[in-house]
KEKE-3310 file (N, C-alpha, C; in steps of 0.2 Angstrom, whole numbers, plus 5000, padded with zeros to 4 digits):
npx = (5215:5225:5239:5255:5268:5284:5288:5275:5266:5268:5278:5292:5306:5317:5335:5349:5367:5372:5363:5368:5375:5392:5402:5419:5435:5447:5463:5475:5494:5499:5508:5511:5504:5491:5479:5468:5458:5446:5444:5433:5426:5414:5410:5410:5423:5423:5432:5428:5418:5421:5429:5444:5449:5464:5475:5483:5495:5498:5494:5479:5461:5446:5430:5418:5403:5401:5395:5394:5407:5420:5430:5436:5447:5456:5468:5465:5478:5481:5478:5484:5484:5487:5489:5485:5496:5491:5482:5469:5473:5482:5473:5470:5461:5446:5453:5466:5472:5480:5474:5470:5462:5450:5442:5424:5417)
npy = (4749:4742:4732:4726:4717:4715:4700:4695:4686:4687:4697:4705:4699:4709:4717:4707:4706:4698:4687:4684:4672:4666:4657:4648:4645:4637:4634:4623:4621:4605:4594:4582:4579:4569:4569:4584:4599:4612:4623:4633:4651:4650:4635:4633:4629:4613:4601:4591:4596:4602:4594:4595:4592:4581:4585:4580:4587:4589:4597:4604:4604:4614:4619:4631:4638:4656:4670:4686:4697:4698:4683:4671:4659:4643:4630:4613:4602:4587:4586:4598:4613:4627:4641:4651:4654:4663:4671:4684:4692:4691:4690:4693:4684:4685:4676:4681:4674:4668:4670:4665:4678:4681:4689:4693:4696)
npz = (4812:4800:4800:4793:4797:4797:4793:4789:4776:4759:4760:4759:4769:4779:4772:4779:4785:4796:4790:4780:4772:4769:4756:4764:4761:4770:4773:4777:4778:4783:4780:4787:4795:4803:4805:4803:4810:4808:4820:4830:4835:4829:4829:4842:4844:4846:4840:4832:4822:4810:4800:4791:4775:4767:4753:4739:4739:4754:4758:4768:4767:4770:4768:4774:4777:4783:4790:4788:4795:4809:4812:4827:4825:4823:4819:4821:4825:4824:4839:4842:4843:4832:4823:4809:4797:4786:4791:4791:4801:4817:4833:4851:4860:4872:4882:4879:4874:4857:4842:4826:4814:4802:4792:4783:4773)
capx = (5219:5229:5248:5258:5274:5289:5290:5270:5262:5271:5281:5301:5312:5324:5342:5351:5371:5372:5359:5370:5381:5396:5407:5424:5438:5452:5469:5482:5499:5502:5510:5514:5498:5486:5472:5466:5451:5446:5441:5432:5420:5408:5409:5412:5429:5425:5439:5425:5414:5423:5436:5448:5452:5470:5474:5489:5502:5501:5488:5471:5456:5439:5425:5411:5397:5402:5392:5398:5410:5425:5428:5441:5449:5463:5468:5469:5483:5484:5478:5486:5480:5489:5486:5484:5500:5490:5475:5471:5477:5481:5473:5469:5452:5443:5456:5470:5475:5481:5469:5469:5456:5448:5435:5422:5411)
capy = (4750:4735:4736:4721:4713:4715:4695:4692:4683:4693:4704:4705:4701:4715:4711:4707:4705:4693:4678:4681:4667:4667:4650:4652:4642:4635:4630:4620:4617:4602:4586:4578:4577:4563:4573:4591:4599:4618:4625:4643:4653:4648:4629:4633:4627:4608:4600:4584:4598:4605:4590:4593:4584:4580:4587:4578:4592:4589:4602:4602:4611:4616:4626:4633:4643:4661:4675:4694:4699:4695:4677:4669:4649:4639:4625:4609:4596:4579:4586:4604:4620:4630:4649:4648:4661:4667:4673:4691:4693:4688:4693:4689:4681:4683:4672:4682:4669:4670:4666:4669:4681:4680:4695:4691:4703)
capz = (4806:4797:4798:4790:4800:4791:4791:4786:4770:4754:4763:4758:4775:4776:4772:4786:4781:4797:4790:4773:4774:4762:4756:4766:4761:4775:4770:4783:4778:4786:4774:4791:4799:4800:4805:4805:4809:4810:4827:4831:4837:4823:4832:4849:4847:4842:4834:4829:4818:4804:4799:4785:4768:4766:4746:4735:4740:4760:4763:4772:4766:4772:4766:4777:4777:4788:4791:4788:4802:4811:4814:4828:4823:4825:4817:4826:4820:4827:4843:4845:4841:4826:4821:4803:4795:4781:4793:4791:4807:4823:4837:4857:4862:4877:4887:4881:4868:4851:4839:4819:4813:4797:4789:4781:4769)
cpx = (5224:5236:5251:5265:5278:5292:5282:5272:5265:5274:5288:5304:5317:5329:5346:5360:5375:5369:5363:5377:5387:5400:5412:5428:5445:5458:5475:5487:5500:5506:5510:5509:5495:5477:5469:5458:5449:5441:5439:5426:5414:5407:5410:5417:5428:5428:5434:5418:5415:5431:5438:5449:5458:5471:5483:5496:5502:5498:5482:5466:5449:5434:5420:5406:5398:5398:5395:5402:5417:5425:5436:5443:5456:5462:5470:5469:5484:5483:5480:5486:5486:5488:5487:5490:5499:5482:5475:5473:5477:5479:5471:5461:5451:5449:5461:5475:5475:5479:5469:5462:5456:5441:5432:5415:5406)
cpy = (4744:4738:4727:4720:4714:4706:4691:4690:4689:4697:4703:4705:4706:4712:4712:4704:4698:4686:4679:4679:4665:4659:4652:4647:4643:4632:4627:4618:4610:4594:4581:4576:4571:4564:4579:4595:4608:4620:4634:4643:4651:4641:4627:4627:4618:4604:4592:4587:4599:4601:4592:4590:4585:4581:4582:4580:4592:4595:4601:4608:4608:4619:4624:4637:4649:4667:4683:4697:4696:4688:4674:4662:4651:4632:4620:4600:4592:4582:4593:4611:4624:4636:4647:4654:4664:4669:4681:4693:4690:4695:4690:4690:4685:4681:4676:4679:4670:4667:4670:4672:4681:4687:4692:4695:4700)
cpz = (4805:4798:4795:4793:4795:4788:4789:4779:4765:4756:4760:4765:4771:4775:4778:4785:4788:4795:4782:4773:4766:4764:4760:4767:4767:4772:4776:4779:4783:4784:4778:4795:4799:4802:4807:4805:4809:4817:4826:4834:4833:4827:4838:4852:4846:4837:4830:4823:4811:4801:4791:4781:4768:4756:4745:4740:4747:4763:4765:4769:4768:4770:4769:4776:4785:4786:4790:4792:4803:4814:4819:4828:4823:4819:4822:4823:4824:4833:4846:4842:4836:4825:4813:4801:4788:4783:4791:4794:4814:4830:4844:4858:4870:4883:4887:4879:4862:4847:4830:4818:4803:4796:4784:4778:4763)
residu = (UNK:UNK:UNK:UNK:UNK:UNK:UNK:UNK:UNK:UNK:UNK:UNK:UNK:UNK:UNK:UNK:UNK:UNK:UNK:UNK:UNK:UNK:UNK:UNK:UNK:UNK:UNK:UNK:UNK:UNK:UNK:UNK:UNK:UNK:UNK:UNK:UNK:UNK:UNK:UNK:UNK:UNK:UNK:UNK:UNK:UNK:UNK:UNK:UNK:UNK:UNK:UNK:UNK:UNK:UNK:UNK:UNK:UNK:UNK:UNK:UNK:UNK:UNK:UNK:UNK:UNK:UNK:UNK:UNK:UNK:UNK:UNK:UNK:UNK:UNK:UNK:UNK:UNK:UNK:UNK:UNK:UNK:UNK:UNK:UNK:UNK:UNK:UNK:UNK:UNK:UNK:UNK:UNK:UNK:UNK:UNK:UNK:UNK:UNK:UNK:UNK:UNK:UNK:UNK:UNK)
# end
């Protein structure tokens, strides 16, 4: 008897609301910085993946591509890790560290 894969030839993959990746802008206060970049679990914390644009006003912004779910990031200024004060929330990682949280639907 034939059966057809849910990922063969003509088939529809299911939807899966992890591979649906939404824009997700970042915003840093920081007018005084001279370089900002965003860190998180989305980049295992490399502060040379997700660099920042400096905008007119003295803020930093970012836009990435995130998945459905809970997400933990930092911003990090000139070298030193930041929690962002308009995250949805803060909360402690793994270590026990405070870390902004971001939702993501």
């Amino acid at each position: 008897m034939y059966s057809r894969s849910s990922h063969g030839a003509g088939s529809t993959p299911r939807y899966s609301a992890k591979n649906n990746l939404r824009p997700t802008n970042f915003v840093c206060y920081a007018p005084e910085a001279k370089h900002v970049s965003l860190i998180g679990e989305f980049n295992e914390w490399h502060p040379n993946t997700h660099h920042m644009k400096r905008q007119p006003d003295g803020a930093w912004t970012v836009q990435i591509q995130l998945g459905h779910g809970h997400h933990h990031y930092l911003f990090y200024v000139d070298g030193t890790e930041r929690l962002d004060p308009r995250a949805h929330g803060i909360v402690h990682n793994e270590k026990k560290e405070r870390v902004s949280l971001i939702a993501v639907s």
